[in-house]
N, C-alpha and C positions, 0 to 999 in steps of 0.2 A: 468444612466443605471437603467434600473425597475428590480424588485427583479425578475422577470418571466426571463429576459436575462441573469442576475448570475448565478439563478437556472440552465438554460438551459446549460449556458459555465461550469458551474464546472460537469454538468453532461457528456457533450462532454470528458471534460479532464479526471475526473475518471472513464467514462467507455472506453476511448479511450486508457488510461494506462492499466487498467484490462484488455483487450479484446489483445492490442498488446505484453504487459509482459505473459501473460501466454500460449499467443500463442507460443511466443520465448521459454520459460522454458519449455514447455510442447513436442514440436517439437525439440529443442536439449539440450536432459537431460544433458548434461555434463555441457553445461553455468552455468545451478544449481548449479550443484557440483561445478564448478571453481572457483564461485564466495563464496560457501560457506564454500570453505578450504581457499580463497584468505581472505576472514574474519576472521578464527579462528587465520592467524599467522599474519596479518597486521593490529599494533592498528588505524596506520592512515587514513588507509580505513574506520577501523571501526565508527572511530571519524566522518570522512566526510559522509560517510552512515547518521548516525545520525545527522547530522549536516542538510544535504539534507533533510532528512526527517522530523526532526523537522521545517524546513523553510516550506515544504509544506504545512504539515500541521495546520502550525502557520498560511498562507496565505488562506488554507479555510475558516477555523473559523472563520475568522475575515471577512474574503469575507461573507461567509450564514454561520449562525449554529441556524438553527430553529428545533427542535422536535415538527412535526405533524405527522400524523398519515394517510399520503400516502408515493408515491414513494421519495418524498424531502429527507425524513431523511434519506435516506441511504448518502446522499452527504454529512449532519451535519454528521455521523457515519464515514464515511472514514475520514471525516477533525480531528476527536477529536483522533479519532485510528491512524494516523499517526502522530498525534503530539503526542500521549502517549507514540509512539512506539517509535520515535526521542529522546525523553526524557529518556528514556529507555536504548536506545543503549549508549547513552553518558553517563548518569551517571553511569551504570553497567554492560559496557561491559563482564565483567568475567561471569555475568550469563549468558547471552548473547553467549558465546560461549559454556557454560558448558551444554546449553536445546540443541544447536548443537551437541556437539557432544554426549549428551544421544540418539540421534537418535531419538528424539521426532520431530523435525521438517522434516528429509527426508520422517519418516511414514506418516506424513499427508499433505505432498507437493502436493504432484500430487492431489488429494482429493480437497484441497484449490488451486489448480492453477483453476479447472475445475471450482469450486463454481466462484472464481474471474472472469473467463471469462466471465459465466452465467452471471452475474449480470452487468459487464462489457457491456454486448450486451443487456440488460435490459434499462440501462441506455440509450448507446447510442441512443436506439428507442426513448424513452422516450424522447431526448432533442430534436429532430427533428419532 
């Protein structure tokens, strides 16, 4: 497979996740919410959350992680930021719930769902 087809598939996949995730969270606020009180009191979620999100983005990286200086690097960006964010969740969960519940993350959900989609439909154009 030539690096143009990678490019192309990891850009389908993460703008095809941004564009259907923040349509869903943005369209029915409460999934948000469900999901991020079903986080504060369940570690095993938490762990598998993290666990899921460290494998994806252990699976980019290692798929593309090029820093250039067009549309590519946002795909190296989501792959290195979901694996920071995976690593994150697992080793420190207690912060992890303690930036939830300061209400630092509902203030800028909606903000970061809109950004997510934008870029989300960014991408998709871009791989096709």
């Amino acid at each position: 497979m030539s690096e143009y087809e990678l490019v192309n598939s990891l850009a389908r996949f993460w703008g095809g996740m941004g564009v259907i995730l923040s349509a869903i969270f943005l369209l029915r606020k409460d999934s948000l919410k469900t999901l991020v009180d079903d986080f504060e009191n369940v570690g095993a979620l938490s762990f598998s959350i993290g666990l899921m999100t460290l494998f994806v983005g252990l699976a980019s990286v290692a798929i593309y992680s090029r820093f250039s200086f067009d549309w590519r690097v946002i795909i190296t960006l989501f792959g290195w930021v979901s694996l920071a964010k995976g690593v994150w969740i697992i080793t420190m969960p207690k912060s992890v719930k303690s930036l939830i519940q300061s209400g630092f993350y509902s203030n800028y959900a909606k903000a970061s769902l809109v950004i997510l989609g934008v870029v989300g439909l960014f991408l998709l154009i871009k791989s096709f």
